[in-house]
Structure formats: C-alpha cells, structure tokens
N, C-alpha and C positions, 0 to 999 in steps of 0.2 A: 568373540573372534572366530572361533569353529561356526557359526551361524553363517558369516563372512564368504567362508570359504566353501560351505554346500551353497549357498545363492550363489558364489561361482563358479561352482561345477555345474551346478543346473542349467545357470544361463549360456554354458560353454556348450552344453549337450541338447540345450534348445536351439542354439546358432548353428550349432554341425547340422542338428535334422532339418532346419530350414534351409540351409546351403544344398544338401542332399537333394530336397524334394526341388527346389529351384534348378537344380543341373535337371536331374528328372523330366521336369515337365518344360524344358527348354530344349532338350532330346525326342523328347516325343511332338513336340513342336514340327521339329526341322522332319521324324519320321512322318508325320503325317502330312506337311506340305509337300513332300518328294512325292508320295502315295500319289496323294491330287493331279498332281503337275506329270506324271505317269501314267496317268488311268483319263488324262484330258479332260479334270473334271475343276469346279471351281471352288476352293476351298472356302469355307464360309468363315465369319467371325474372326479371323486369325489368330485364334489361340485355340489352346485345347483346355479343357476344362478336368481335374482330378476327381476320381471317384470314388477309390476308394484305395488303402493301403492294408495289405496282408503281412504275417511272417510265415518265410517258409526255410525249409531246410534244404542248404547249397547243397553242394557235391562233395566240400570239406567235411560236411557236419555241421558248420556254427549256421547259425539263422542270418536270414538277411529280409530285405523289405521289398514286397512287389508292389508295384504302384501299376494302377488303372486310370487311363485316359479315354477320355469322351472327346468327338472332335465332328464337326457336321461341315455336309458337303453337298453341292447341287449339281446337277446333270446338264440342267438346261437355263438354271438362273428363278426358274419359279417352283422346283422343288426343293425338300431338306429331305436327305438321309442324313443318320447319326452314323459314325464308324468309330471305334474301340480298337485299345494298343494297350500293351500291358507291358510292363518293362522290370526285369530284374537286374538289378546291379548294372544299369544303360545299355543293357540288351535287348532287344524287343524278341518278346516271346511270345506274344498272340496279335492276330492283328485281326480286324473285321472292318472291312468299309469295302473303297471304292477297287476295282481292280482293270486293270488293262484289255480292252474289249468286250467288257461287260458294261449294257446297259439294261436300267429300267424301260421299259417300253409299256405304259398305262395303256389298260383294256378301252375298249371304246363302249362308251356307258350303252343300254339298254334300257331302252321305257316301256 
C-alpha cells in the first residue's frame, strides 16, 4: 500500500512539471510569434523548440525553474536566423532574435 501512494505522488509531481513546461512553452510560443509579426519578419516552423531547464533562486528565496526556448525566423523567406527567450515563472527574461528595424543585409561575395 505505501508503494501505492509514492507511484502517486510521483506521478502527480510528474503531471504538474509537465503541465508547467506545457504552459511554458505555449508562452513562449505566443512571445516569439508577437516578436516576428513586430519585427515584419516570418516566423518559421511554428513552434518553439526547448532547450534547456535551470533552477535559480527568486526574489523569495525558494527556487524556481527557468526554461530556454529556441525559435527560428526568416527575413526574406530563403534565410534561417535562430532567436532565444528564456522565461522564468512566464516572464520572459532574455530574449535574442528578430527586432524592429533591424535587418540582415548579406555582403555581396568577392572572387
């Protein structure tokens, strides 16, 4: 019976953290399509991809979970940048990609 009850505490603590990273990277989803649709650029693949999950320490003191998103995006339709969003507790706290009047402009080659 006690064997019982830790497989369902586990499994309850396995469903919360998948619920958690699921809101997560459905958040970072909608941050990184805005970004695109901002910056007039065309968001690729339509999802963001996770990368990696940290703990850090809040402002409280107790720990929490920062999650890192990969998200890629084109200019003109025949290139890929990758851009990066980091989110703590559905905050976005770092963000790198596309930005509003900023373009790539490629060198013109040299032979």
């Amino acid at each position: 019976m006690p064997s019982l009850i830790l497989l369902m505490i586990a499994g309850a603590a396995a469903a919360a953290f998948w619920n958690a990273a699921r809101a997560a990277a459905e958040r970072a989803e909608a941050l990184g399509r805005d970004a695109c649709a901002a910056a007039g650029v065309q968001w690729l693949d339509q999802s963001v991809h996770a990368n990696g999950v940290r703990v850090y320490r809040r402002q409280d003191g107790w720990l929490g979970l920062e999650r890192s998103f990969r998200f890629d995006y084109s200019y003109d339709g025949a290139d890929r940048h990758s851009g990066r969003l980091v989110l703590r507790a559905g905050r976005l706290v770092s963000f790198t990609g596309p930005s509003a009047g900023a373009r790539i402009i490629p060198l013109e080659r040299r032979d």
